[in-house]
N, C-alpha and C positions, 0 to 999 in steps of 0.2 A: 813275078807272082809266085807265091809256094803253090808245090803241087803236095797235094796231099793222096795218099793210098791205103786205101784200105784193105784188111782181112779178118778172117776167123767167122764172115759167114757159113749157111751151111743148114740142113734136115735135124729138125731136133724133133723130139717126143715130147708131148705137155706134160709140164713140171721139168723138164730136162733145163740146163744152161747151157750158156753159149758166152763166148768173151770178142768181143769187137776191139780192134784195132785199126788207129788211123794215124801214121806215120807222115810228118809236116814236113817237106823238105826244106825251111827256112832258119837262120841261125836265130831269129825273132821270136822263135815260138813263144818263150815265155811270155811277149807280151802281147798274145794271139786271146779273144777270149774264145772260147770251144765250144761247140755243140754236138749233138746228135739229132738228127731228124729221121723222120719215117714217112714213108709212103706206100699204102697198100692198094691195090688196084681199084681204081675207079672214085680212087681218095685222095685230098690236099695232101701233100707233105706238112708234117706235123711236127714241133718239136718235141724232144721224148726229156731230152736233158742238156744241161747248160753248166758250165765251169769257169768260172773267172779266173785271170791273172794271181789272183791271192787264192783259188782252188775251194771259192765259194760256191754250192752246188745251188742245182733249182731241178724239179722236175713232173712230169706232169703227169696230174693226178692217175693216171691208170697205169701208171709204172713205179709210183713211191712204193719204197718194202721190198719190191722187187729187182728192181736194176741201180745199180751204181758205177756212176761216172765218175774217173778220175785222170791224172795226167802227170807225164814223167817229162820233167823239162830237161831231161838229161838226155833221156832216148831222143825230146821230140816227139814224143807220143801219145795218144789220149786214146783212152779205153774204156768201153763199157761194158759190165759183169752184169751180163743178166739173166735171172733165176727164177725158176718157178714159172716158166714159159708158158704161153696158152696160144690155142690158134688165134686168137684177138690180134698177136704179135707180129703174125707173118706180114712180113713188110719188107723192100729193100731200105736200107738203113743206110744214110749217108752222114758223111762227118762236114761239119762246117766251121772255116777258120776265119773271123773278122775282125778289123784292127784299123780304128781310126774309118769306120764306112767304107773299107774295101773289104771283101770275103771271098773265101775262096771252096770248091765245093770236093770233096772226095766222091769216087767212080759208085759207089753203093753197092756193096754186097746183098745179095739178097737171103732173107734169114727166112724160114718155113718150118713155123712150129706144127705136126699132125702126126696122127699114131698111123 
C-alpha cells in the first residue's frame, strides 16, 4: 500500500498562504487520482480539492479563487497553494490517494489560520 506524507503545515495570519505537500511513496502515482480533504474540529472531513490522472481539477465552493491543486508525477507529489487564508480554514488537511477503490490516507498536518 503507498504511504503517503505530508508537510508545509503550520500558523498563518488571515489573508497569508501556505503550500501543502503530499509525497506518495508508489511508483503508480500517476495513475493515483488525488485529493485534499479537511477536517476542523467538531466537523465531517470534507473534501477541499480533487485532481485526476489527466490533472483535471474540481473544488469546493468555499476554496474556488483561493487554493489550487496540482501534482508532479515526477516528484510523486501533489500540492496545494493556498491563498488568501481566513480562520474558516483552520483545519488539519489530509491528502488522499485512490486507484481502482483502494485509498490510501496521509498523517494531516494541521493548518491554523489567526492573527
Amino acid at each position: 500500500q503507498a504511504q503517503l506524507v505530508e508537510s508545509g503545515g503550520g500558523l498563518v495570519q488571515p489573508g497569508g498562504s501556505l503550500r501543502l505537500s503530499c509525497v506518495v511513496s508508489s511508483p503508480v502515482f500517476n495513475m493515483f487520482t488525488m485529493a485534499w480533504y479537511r477536517q476542523a474540529p467538531g466537523q465531517e472531513r470534507e473534501l477541499v480539492a480533487q485532481i485526476s490522472t489527466l490533472k483535471t481539477t474540481a473544488y469546493a465552493d468555499s476554496v474556488k479563487g483561493r487554493f489550487t491543486v496540482s501534482r508532479d508525477n515526477n516528484k510523486r507529489t501533489l500540492y496545494l497553494q493556498m491563498d488568501n487564508l481566513n480562520p474558516e480554514d483552520t483545519a488539519v488537511y489530509y491528502c488522499k490517494a485512490t486507484l481502482r477503490g483502494s485509498y490510501a490516507w496521509g498523517q494531516g498536518p494541521q493548518v491554523t489560520v489567526s492573527s
